[in-house]
C-alpha positions in Angstrom: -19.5 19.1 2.5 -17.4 18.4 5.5 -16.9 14.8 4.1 -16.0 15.6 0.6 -13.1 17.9 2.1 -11.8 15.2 3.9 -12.1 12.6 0.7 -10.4 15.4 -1.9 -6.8 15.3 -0.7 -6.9 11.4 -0.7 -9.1 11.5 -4.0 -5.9 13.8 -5.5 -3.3 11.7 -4.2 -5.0 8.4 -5.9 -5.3 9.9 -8.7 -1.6 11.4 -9.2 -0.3 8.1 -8.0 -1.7 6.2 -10.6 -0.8 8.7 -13.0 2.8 9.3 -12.1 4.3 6.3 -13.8 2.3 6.9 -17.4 3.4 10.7 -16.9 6.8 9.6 -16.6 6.7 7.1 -19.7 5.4 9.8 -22.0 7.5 12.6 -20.7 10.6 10.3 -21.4 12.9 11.5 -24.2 10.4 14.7 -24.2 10.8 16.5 -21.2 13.6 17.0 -19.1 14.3 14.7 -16.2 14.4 17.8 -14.0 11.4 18.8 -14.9 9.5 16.0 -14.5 11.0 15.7 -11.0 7.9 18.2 -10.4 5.5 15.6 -10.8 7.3 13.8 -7.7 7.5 16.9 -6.0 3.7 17.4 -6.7 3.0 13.4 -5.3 4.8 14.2 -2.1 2.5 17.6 -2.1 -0.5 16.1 -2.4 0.1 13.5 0.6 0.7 16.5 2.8 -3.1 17.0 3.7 -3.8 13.6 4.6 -0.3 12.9 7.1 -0.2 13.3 10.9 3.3 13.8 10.2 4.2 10.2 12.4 8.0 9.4 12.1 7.7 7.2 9.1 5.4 9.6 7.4 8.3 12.2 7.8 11.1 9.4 6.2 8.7 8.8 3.7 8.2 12.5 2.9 12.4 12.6 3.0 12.9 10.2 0.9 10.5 11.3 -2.0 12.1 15.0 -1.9 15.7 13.5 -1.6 14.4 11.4 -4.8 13.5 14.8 -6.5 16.5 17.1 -5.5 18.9 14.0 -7.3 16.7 13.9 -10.5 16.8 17.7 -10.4 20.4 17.9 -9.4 21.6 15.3 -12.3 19.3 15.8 -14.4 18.5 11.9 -14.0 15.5 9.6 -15.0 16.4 6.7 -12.7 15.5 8.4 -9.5 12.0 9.7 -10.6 11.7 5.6 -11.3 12.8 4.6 -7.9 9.4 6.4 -6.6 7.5 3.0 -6.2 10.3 1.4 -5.0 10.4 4.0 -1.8 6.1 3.7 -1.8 6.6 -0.2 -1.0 9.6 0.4 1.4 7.5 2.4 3.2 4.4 0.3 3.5 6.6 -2.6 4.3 7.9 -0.6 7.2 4.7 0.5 8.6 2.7 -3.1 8.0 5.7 -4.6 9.5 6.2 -2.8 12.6 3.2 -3.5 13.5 3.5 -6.8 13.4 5.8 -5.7 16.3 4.1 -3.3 17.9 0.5 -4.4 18.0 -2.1 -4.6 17.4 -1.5 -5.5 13.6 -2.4 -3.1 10.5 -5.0 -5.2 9.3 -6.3 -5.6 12.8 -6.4 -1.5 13.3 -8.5 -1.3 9.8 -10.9 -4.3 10.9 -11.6 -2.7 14.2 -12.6 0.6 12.4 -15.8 -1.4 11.4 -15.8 -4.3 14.3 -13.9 -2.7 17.6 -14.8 -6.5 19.3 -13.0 -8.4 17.0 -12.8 -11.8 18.5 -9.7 -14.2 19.0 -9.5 -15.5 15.8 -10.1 -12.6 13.9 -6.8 -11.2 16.0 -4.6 -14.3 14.4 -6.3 -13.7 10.8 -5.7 -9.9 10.9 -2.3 -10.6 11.6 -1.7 -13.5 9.4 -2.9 -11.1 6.5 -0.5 -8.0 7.6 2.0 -10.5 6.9 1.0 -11.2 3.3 1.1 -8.2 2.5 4.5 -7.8 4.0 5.2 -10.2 1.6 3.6 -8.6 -1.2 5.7 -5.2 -0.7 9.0 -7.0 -0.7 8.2 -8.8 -3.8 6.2 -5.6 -5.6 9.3 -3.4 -4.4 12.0 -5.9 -5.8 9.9 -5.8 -9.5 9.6 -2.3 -8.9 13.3 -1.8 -8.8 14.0 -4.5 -11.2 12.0 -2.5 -13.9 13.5 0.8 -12.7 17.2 -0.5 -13.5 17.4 -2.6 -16.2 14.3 -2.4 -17.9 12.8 0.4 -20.5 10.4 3.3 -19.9 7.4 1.9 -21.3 8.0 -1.6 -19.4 8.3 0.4 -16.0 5.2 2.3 -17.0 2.9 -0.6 -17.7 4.3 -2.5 -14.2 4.4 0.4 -11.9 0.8 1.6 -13.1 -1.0 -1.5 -14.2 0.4 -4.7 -13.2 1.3 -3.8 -10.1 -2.5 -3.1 -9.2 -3.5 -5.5 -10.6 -1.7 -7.9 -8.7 -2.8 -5.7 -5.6 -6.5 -6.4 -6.5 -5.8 -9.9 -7.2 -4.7 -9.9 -3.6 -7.4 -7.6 -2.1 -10.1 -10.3 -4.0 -8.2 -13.4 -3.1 -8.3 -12.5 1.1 -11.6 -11.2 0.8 -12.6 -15.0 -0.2 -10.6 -16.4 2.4 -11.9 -14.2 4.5 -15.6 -15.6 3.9 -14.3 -19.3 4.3 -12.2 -18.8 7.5 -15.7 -17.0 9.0 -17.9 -19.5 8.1 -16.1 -22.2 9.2 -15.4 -20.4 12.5 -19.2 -20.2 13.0 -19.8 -23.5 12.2 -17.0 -24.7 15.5 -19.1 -22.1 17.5 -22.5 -23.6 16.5 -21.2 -27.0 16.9 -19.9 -26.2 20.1 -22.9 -24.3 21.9 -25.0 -27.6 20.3 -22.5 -30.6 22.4 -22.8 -28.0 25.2 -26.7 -27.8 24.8 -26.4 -31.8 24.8 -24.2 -32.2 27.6 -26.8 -30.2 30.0 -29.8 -32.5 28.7 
């Protein structure tokens, strides 16, 4: 029971995240901008559960009301479409800090399942984080991209299906690295404990 608390507010948040943009392409031309600047309101909302609060999670927070309160304000459609932009600004900021400030994102996830990650695993880990540093500044430059000059329904199908799509792409293509680079790093170790076997004969 515990455990299903725990999962709901991420569980809600997934699921209004990948329905904010197609809520946003139907309610164009329909519903007020202002109004659907609740939905926004109701993404931040839903996030609230799940933060500690950090100091990005607070700019993040910031940023999506500051979206709302303009589209409310002006009655505008263009900031409830910059939401993905801010979603891959903040994920940049966080995976790239990191890369500052180790150890690495992907490191801090692969230790939640292997704390004695060895040396190589470190470089990998970190090699990855910056991929997907990569991968937000390029998703966040579409994002905008569609947000400015394209219509609705092409921001819509980007924002809520491309764009994961691409992200699963990526999550599918590491995971396949990932098998290759281990392998290959057990086959040096085996290699190696065999010339050092051979050396003591």
């Amino acid at each position: 029971m515990q455990n299903i608390r725990r999962l709901l507010p991420t569980v809600v948040t997934s699921l209004v995240t990948l329905l904010y943009p197609l809520a946003i392409w139907l309610g164009h031309g329909r519903v007020e901008p202002r109004l659907l600047a609740l939905l926004l309101v109701l993404a931040a909302a839903t996030r609230l559960p799940a933060l500690k609060l950090s100091r990005a999670s607070r700019w993040w927070l910031a940023g999506a009301l500051l979206l709302a309160a303009v589209a409310i304000w002006n009655n505008a459609l263009l900031p409830l479409k910059l939401y993905p932009v801010l979603v891959n600004l903040g994920m940049l900021t966080v995976f790239g800090y990191s890369l500052y400030a180790p150890p690495s994102m992907i490191e801090r996830m692969a230790r939640l399942s292997d704390p004695a990650l060895p040396a190589y695993a470190v470089a990998y880990t970190r090699r990855v984080t910056q991929v997907w540093c990569g991968f937000f500044v390029i998703n966040g430059m579409l994002a905008l991209l569609t947000a400015v000059w394209a219509s609705a329904a092409v921001w819509s199908l980007y924002n809520g299906v491309l764009a994961y799509v691409l992200m699963g792409c990526l999550f599918a293509g590491e995971y396949l690295v990932r098998i290759v680079v281990r392998r290959r790093h057990r086959q040096l170790a085996v290699q190696a404990d065999g010339q050092s076997d051979g050396q003591h004969v």
